[in-house]
C-alpha positions in Angstrom: -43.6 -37.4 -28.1 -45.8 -34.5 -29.2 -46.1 -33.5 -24.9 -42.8 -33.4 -24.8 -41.7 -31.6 -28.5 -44.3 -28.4 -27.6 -43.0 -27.1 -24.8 -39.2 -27.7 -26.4 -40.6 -25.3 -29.1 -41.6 -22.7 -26.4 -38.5 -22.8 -25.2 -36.8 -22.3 -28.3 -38.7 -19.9 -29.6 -38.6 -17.9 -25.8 -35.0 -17.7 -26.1 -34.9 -16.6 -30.1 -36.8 -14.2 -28.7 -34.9 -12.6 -25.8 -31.5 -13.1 -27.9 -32.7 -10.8 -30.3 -33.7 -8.1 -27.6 -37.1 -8.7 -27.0 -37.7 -7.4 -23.8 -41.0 -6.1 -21.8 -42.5 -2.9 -23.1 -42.9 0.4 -20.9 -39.9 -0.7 -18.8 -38.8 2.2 -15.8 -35.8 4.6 -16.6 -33.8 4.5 -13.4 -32.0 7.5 -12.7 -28.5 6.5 -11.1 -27.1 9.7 -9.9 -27.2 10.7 -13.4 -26.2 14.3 -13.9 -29.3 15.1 -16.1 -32.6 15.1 -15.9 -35.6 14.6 -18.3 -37.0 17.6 -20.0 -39.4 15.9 -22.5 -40.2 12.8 -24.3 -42.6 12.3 -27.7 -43.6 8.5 -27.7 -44.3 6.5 -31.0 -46.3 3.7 -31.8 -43.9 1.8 -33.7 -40.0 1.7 -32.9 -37.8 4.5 -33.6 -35.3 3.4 -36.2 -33.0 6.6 -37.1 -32.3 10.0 -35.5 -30.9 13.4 -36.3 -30.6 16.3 -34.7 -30.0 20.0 -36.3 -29.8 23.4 -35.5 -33.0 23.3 -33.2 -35.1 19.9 -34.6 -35.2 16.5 -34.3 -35.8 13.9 -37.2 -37.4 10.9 -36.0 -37.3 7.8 -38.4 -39.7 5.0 -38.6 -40.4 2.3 -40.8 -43.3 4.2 -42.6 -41.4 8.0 -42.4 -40.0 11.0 -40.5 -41.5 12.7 -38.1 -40.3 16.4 -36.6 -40.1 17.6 -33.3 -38.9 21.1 -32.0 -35.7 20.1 -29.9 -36.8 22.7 -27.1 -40.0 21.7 -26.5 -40.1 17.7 -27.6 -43.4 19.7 -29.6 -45.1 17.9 -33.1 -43.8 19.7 -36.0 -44.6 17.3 -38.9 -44.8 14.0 -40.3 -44.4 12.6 -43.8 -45.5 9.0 -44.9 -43.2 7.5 -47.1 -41.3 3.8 -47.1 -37.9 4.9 -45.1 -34.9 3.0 -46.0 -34.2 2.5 -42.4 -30.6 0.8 -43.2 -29.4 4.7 -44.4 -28.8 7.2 -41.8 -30.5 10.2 -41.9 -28.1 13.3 -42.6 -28.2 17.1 -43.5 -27.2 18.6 -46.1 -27.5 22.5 -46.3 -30.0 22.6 -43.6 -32.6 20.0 -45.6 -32.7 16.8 -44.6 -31.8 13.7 -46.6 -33.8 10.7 -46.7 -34.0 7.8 -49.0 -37.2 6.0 -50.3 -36.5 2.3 -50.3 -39.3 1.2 -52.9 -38.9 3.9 -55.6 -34.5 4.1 -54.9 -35.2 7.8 -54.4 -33.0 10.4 -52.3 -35.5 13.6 -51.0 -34.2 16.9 -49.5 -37.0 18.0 -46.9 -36.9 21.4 -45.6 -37.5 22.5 -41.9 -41.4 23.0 -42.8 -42.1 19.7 -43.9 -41.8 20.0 -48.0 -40.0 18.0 -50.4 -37.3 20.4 -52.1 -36.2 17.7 -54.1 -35.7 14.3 -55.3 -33.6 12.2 -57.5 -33.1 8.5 -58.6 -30.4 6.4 -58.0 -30.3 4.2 -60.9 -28.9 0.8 -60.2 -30.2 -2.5 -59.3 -28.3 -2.9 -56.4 -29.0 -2.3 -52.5 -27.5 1.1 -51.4 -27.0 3.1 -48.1 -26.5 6.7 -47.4 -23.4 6.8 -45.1 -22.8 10.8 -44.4 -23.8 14.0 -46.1 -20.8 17.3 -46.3 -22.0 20.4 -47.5 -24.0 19.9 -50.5 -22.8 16.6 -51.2 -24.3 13.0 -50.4 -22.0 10.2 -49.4 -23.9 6.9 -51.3 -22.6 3.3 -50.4 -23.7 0.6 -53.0 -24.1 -3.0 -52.3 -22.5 -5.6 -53.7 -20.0 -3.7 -55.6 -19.1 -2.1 -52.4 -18.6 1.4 -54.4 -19.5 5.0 -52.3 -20.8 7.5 -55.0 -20.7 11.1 -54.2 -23.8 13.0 -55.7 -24.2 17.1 -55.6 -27.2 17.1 -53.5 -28.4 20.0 -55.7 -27.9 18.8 -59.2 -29.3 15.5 -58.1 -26.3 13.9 -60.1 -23.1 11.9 -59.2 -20.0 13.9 -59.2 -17.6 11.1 -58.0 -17.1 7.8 -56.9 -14.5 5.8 -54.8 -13.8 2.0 -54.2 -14.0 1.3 -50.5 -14.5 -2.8 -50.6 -16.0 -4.7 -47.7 -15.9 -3.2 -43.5 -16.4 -0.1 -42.3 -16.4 3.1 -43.8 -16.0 6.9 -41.7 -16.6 9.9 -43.4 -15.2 13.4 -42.0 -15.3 16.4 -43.4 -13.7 20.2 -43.3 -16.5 22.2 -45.0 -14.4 25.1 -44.5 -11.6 24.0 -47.2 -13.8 21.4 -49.1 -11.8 18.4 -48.2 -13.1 15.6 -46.9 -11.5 12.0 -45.2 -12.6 8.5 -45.9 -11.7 5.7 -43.4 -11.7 2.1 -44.6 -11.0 -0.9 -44.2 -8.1 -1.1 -46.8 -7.0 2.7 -46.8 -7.4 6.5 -45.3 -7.7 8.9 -48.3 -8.4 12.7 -48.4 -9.8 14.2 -51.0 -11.5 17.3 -52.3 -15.3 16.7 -51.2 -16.5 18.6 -54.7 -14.6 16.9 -57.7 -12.7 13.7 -55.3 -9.6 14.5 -56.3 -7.0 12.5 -54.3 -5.0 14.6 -51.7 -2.9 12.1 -50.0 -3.3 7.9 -49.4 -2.3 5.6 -46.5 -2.9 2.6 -47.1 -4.1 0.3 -43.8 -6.6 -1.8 -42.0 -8.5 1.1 -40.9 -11.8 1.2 -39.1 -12.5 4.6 -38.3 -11.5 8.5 -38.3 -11.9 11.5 -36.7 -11.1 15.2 -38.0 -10.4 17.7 -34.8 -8.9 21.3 -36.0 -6.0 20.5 -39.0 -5.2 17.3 -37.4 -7.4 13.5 -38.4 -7.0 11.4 -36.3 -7.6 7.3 -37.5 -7.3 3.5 -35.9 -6.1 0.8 -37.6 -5.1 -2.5 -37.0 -2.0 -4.6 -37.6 -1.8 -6.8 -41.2 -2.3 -10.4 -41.1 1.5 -10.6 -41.5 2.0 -8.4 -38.5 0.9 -9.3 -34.5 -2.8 -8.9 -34.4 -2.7 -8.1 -30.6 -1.8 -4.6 -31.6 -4.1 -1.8 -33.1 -2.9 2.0 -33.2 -4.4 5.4 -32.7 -2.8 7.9 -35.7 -2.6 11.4 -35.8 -1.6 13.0 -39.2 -1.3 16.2 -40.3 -3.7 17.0 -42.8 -2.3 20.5 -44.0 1.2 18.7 -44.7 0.0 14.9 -44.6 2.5 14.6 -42.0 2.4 11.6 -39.3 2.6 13.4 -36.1 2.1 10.4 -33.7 0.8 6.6 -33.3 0.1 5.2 -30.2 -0.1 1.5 -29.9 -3.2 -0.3 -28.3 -3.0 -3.7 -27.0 -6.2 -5.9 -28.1 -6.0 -8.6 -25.5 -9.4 -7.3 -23.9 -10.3 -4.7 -26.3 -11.0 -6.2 -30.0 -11.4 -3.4 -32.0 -12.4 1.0 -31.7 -15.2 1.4 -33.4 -15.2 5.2 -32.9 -13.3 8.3 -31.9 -14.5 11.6 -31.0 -12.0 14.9 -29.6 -12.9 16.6 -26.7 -10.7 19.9 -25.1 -7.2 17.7 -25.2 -8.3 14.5 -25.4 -9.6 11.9 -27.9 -12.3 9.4 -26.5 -12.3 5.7 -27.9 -15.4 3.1 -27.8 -14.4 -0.1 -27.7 -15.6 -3.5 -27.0 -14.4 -3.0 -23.3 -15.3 0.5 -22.0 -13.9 4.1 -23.0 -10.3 5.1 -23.5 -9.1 8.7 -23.8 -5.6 9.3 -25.2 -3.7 12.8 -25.2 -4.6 14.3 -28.9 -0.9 16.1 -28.2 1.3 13.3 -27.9 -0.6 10.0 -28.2 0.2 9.2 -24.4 -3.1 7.0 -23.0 -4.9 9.6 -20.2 -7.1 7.2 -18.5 -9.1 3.7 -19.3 -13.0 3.7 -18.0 -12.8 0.0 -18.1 -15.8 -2.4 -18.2 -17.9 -5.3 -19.6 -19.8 -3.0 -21.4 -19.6 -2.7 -25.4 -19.2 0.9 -26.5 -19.7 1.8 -29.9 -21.9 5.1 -30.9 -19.6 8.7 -30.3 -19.5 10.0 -26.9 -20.9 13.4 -26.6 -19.9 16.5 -23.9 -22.5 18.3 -22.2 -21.3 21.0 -19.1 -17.4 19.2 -19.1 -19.0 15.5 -18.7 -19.2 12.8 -21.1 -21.9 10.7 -21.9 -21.8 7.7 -23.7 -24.6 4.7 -24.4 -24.0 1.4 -24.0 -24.5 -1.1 -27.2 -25.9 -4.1 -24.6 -26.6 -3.4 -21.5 -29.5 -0.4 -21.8 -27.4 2.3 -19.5 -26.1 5.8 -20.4 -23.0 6.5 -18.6 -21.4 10.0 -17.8 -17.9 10.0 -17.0 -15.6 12.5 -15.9 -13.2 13.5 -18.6 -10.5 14.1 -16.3 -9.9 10.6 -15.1 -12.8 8.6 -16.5 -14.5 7.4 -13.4 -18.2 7.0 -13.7 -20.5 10.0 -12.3 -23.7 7.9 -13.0 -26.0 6.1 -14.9 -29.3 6.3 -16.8 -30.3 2.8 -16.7 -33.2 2.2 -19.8 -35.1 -0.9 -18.4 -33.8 -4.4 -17.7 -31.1 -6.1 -19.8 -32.0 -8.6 -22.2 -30.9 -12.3 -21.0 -29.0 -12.8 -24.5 -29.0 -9.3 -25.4 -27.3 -8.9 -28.6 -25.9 -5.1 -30.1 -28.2 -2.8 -31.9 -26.2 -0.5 -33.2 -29.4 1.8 -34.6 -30.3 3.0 -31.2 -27.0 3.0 -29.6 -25.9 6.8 -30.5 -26.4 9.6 -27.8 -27.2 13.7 -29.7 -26.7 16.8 -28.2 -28.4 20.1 -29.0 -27.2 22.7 -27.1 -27.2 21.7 -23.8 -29.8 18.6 -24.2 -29.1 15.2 -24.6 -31.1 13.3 -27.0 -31.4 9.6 -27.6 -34.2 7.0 -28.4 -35.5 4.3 -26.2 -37.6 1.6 -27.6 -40.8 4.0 -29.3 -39.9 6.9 -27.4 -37.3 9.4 -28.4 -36.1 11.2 -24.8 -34.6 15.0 -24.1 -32.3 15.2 -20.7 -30.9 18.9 -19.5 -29.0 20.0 -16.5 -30.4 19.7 -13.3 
């Protein structure tokens, strides 16, 4: 019995293993005619959890802190040791950027140079995650009571707060006229980003939201009392809360758009089944870049291409934005037998004309050839 139970373990634990992505370190980039080449790489020795990118530096999260590099030169700026809540997104707010402590339930603004500008406590017992940052303010989502507090990044103090309930939750913002949008799962809301004062309300099944010019642009999908084959792509006036167009989307293939980004006259979709780009104008679909692969981070434009990284299979793609056929390929190692999403690592940054992204403990810049 025992011969035969051991290597049964092995096997079990060999496929745990590779289904949660475990796959051989120091694994070859192969470049596919990809339209980019690299420009520099800083390695880590533990993986890279979270990254942000502003004006002309890079924040590199671990599990014991940030780490800075120059954006042009993939050069050490600094490091600070801290425990990183690696389930909050690193954002910035004013030009500082905002981390959060997971032992002590701290936020901390860090400047450019390394310092600590300021810190505050968020007083609760329950788990929290910072979701997006606009202006001086600090979106907050709390766990269980599924409530996103706004706090004045400044003051160091809660300003407002809005029930979003369980799903997904998108936060845009117009900096320029203090509003900001809020996509969830039960309703799209604008409000003033300083005091939340409602602007306008639809309620829906929303999963996510984009803002392009004075037009926001949201998917949702169909009740429980409606045909759940059908989700739609809204554009609403956000000047006159006016619904200028909605575009159905058939989910037989596709289950769900997870995010949305404009580009020229376009809007790009990730979905569970490739990339599709519908006119921003009318809501007519442009073209579908169809495939097996799982899209879920933004797509990004660098030089009139757009790149976008896949959530399973390892590859950066860069499609033409005129008809969405594939113009190559940045393939990060082998595929994982049972490779499931990680949606951490999945997102693609631009700064100016580089693309940045992370790949297992190395964080990767790619310019024009």
């Amino acid at each position: 019995m025992k011969q035969r139970t051991l290597p049964t373990k092995i096997l079990v634990l060999i496929l745990f293993l590779t289904s949660c992505g475990v796959s051989p370190k120091n694994q070859a980039i192969k470049n596919d005619d990809f339209p980019l080449l690299e420009h520099w790489k800083y390695s880590f020795d533990s993986p890279v959890y979270k990254l942000a990118v502003v004006e002309d530096w890079v924040a590199v999260g671990e599990d014991d802190g940030v780490t800075a590099i120059d954006a042009n030169t993939g050069k050490f700026m600094w490091n600070l040791e801290f425990p990183l809540d690696t389930v909050s997104e690193l954002v910035f707010s004013s030009g500082n950027l905002i981390v959060a402590d997971r032992n002590k339930t701290q936020i901390m603004a860090v400047n450019k140079s390394g310092k600590i500008v300021s810190r505050f406590n968020i007083n609760s017992t329950e788990s929290f995650q910072i979701l997006a940052a606009c202006s001086n303010y600090i979106f907050i989502r709390r766990v269980p009571s599924w409530n996103v507090e706004v706090y004045d990044a400044q003051l160091g103090k809660m300003v407002w707060e809005i029930l979003v309930d369980r799903g997904d939750v998108s936060i845009s913002c117009d900096s320029f006229i203090d509003d900001v949008y809020i996509t969830t799962s039960s309703f799209i809301s604008a409000r003033k980003n300083s005091t939340g004062d409602e602007i306008w309300k639809i309620d829906a099944e929303a999963r996510t939201g984009t803002l392009d010019s004075n037009r926001f642009y949201y998917y949702s999908e169909a009740s429980s009392e409606e045909n759940k084959t059908l989700g739609f792509i809204s554009a609403v006036d956000t000047q006159g809360y006016a619904n200028i167009w909605e575009a159905k989307i058939p989910l037989g293939i596709r289950t769900s758009i997870y995010n949305m980004t404009a580009f020229n006259n376009i809007l790009v979709a990730s979905t569970d089944f490739g990339a599709i780009a519908i006119n921003k104008e009318d809501g007519h679909e442009v073209w579908v870049s169809e495939t097996n692969e799982f899209f879920y981070g933004k797509p990004i434009l660098i030089n009139n291409v757009i790149y976008i990284r896949g959530t399973n299979t390892k590859v950066i793609y860069a499609i033409n934005p005129e008809n969405g056929q594939y113009l190559g390929y940045l393939r990060l190692g082998e595929q994982s037998l049972f490779g499931l999403s990680q949606r951490n690592n999945d997102i693609v940054y631009k700064f100016a004309e580089l693309l940045i992204f992370p790949f297992e403990n190395t964080v990767y810049a790619y310019q024009l050839k």
